[in-house]
N, C-alpha and C positions, 0 to 999 in steps of 0.2 A: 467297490460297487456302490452307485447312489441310485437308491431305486424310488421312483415316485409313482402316484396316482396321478391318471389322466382325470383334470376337473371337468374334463366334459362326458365321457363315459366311462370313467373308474376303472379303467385298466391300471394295472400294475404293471411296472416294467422297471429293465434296467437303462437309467441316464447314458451312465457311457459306453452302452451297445447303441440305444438308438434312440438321437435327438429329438425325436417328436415319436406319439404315442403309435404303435404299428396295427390300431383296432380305429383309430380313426383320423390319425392324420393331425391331431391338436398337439400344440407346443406346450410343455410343464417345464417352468426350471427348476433345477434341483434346489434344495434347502438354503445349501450355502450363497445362493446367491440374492437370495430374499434380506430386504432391508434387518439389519443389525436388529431394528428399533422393535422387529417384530417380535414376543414372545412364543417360544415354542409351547405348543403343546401336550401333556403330559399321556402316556398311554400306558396301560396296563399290560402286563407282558403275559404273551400267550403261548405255549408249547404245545404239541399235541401230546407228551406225555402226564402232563400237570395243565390241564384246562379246565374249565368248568360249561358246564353245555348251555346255550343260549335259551332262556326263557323269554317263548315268544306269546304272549296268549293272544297279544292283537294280529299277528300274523311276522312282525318287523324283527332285522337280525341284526345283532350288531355288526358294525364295521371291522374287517380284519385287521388282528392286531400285526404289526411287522416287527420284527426282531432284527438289529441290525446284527450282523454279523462281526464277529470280535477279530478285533486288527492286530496281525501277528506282531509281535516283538522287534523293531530295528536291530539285524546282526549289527555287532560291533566288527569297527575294520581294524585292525593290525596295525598298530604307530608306530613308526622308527623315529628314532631320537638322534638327531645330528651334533657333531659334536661343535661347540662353538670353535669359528675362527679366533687364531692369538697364539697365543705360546703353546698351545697343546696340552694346558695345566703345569707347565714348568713356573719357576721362577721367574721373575724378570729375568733377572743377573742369568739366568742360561743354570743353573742350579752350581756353577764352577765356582769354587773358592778362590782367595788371591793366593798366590804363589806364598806371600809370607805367613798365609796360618795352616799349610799345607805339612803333614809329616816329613822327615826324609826320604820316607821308602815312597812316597808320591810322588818326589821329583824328578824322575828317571823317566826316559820316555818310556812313556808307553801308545800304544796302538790306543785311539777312540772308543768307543762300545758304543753302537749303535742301539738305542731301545726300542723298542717298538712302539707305536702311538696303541694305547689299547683303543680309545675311540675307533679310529680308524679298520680298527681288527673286528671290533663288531658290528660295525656298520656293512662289512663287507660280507660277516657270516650270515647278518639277517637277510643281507639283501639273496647270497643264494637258498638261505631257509626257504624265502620267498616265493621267490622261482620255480622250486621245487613243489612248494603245494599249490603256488598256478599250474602248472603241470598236472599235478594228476589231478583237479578237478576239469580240466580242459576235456579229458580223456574220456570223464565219466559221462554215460548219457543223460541227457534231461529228462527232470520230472513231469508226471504226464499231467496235463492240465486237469481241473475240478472236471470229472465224468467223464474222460475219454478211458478212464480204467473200467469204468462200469459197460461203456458205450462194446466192447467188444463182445461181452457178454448177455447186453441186452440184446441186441440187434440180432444174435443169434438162437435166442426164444423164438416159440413155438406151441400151439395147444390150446388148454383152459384150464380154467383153475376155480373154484366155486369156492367163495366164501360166505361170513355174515354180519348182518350189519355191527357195528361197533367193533369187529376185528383191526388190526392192525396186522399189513401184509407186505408183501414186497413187490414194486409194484415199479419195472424199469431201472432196478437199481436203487429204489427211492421206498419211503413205507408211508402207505396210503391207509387212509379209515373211512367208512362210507358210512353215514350216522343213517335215523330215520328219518323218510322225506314227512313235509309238509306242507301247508297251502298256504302263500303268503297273499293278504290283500291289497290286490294291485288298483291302483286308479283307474277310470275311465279315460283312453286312451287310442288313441288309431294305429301307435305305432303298436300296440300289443293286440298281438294274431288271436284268432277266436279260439275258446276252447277252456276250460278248465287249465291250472298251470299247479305244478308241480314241483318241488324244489328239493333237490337233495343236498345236505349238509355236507362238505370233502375237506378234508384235512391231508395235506402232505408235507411231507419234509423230509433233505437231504436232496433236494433239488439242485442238477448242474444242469451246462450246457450240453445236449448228447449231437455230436456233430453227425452230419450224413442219416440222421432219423426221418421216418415220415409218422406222422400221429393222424390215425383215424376221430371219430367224434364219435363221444359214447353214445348210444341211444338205449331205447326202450323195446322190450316185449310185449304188448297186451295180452290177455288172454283169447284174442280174436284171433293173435298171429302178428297182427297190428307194431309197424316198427317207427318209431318216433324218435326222431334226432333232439340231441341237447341245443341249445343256444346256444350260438359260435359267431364272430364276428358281426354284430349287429351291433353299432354304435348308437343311434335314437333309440331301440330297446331297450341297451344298458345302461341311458340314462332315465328311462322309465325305473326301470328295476333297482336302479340304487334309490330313487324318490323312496319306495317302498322295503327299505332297507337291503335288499337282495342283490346278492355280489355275482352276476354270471359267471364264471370259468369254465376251465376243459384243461385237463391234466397237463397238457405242455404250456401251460402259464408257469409252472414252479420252476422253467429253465430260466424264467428270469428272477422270481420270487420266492426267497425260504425262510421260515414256511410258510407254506400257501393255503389258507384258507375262503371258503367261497360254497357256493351250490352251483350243481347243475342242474339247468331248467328247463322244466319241458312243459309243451303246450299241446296237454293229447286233445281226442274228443269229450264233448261232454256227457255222452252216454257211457264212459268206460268208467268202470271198477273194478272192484278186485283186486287181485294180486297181479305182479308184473314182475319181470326179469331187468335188472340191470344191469349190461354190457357196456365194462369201460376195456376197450382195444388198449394195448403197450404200444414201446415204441415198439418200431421196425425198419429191415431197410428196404430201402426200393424193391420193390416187385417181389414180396415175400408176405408172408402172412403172418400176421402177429399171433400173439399171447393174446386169448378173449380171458376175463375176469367175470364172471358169473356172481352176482349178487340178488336173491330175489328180495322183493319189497311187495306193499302192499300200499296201494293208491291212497291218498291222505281222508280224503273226502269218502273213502268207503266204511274206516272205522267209524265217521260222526254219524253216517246215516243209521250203524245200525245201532251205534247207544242211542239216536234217538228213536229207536225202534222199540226197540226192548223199553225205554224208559215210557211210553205211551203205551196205556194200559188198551185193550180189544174190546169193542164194544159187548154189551150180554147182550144175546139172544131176549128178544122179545115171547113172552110167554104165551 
């Protein structure tokens, strides 16, 4: 698996599932085809069990870090060893003495003796050893690909499930954390929709391909009722959002990226506060309903207002 970033709106994907990026269409070659003369550069390795949380004060996130995945071991194949052509390890001379330095009791006929070539005897045992364990691995069924063991299990969820934020949960087979949101500051821009924007920190991993899935897009509750969709395919917004260090996603990025780090972003109104509900949908299959994931939060911009509420003192009363 060679996974890259699209340099034009920061998707993540995988090279050899699919040749150019599937968010907007732009060609990235993989690493190895980048001049020799290039120096790679170095990254800090990120897990979500051993992380450290991003300090933003000016609002900007770091880039997510990618882990390559560790490349199994080359089984070794089975060598038979051929016995050289020639005398079969004899003698030149055929191993036969001359008749004159031969005992008495040697001269009498006697009948040949055939030996056997041991080469020849164990080339012939290996080759049915062989045979025999092509055979029964022939027999045995195939292993099931990365996720199609989870995928029968996922697809047949159902329900909700209410966590909280910083948990670690299970989330399609896969284990999800949903940090605190925040407000990151975004440029002055047209591709970015009006409205206050909101960013939730997501952490996944153990991410496969889940074949025959449909993934809904998580949204928002307001406390109006108010439902507000994540960011999802918008290629001139996600190049907005990385300027200001913000990585869009939506949980079915991590079938191609493990693990997957990133926020989902949402762009409410600007009169909303308070507290909200976070519903990230699982997979599921066609014309079924998913697993809803309940996580409630509290809008970024509603704590600042009211520390600087409290922090500003109430005028006195005129006497």
């Amino acid at each position: 698996m060679r996974n890259v970033t699209c340099s034009s709106c920061g998707k993540r994907y995988d090279y050899d599932t699919d040749d150019f990026c599937p968010k907007c269409g732009s060609y990235n070659p993989p690493a190895d085809r980048r001049a020799r003369t290039s120096a790679p550069r170095s990254q800090p390795q990120t897990s979500p069990q051993n992380r450290s949380r991003p300090q933003t004060p000016s609002g900007a996130r770091p880039a997510p870090v990618r882990t390559p995945a560790a490349k199994p071991a080359a089984a070794r194949t089975p060598s038979s060893r051929t016995p050289q052509p020639g005398s079969g390890g004899r003698r030149p001379d055929g191993g036969v003495r001359a008749a004159s330095s031969r005992p008495p009791w040697e001269l009498q006929d006697r009948k040949p003796i055939r030996r056997p070539v041991l080469g020849l005897t164990l080339l012939f045992l290996g080759v049915a050893l062989l045979s025999i364990v092509i055979s029964q691995v022939s027999q045995r069924e195939p292993a099931p690909e990365p996720g199609q063991a989870q995928a029968s299990a996922v697809l047949t969820q159902g329900g909700f499930a209410d966590h909280a934020l910083g948990e670690d949960f299970p989330y399609s087979g896969w284990t999800l954390t949903v940090e605190t949101p925040w407000e990151p500051d975004l440029p002055a821009s047209s591709a970015i929709p009006e409205g206050r924007c909101a960013a939730v920190d997501l952490w996944l991993s153990g991410g496969a391909r889940i074949e025959g899935a449909q993934w809904a897009t998580p949204y928002l509750i307001l406390e109006d009722g108010t439902q507000v969709e994540a960011v999802d395919d918008a290629p001139l917004l996600s190049r907005q959002l990385k300027s200001a260090g913000v990585y869009d996603i939506v949980p079915a990025d991590a079938q191609w990226e493990d693990p997957l780090y990133g926020q989902l972003v949402f762009f409410v109104p600007v009169d909303a506060a308070g507290s909200a509900t976070l519903v990230i949908p699982a997979a599921a299959a066609q014309d079924t309903t998913p697993t809803l994931h309940y996580i409630d939060i509290t809008l970024p911009w509603t704590e600042e207002s009211s520390s600087v509420a409290e922090a500003v003192p109430e005028p006195e009363a005129a006497p």
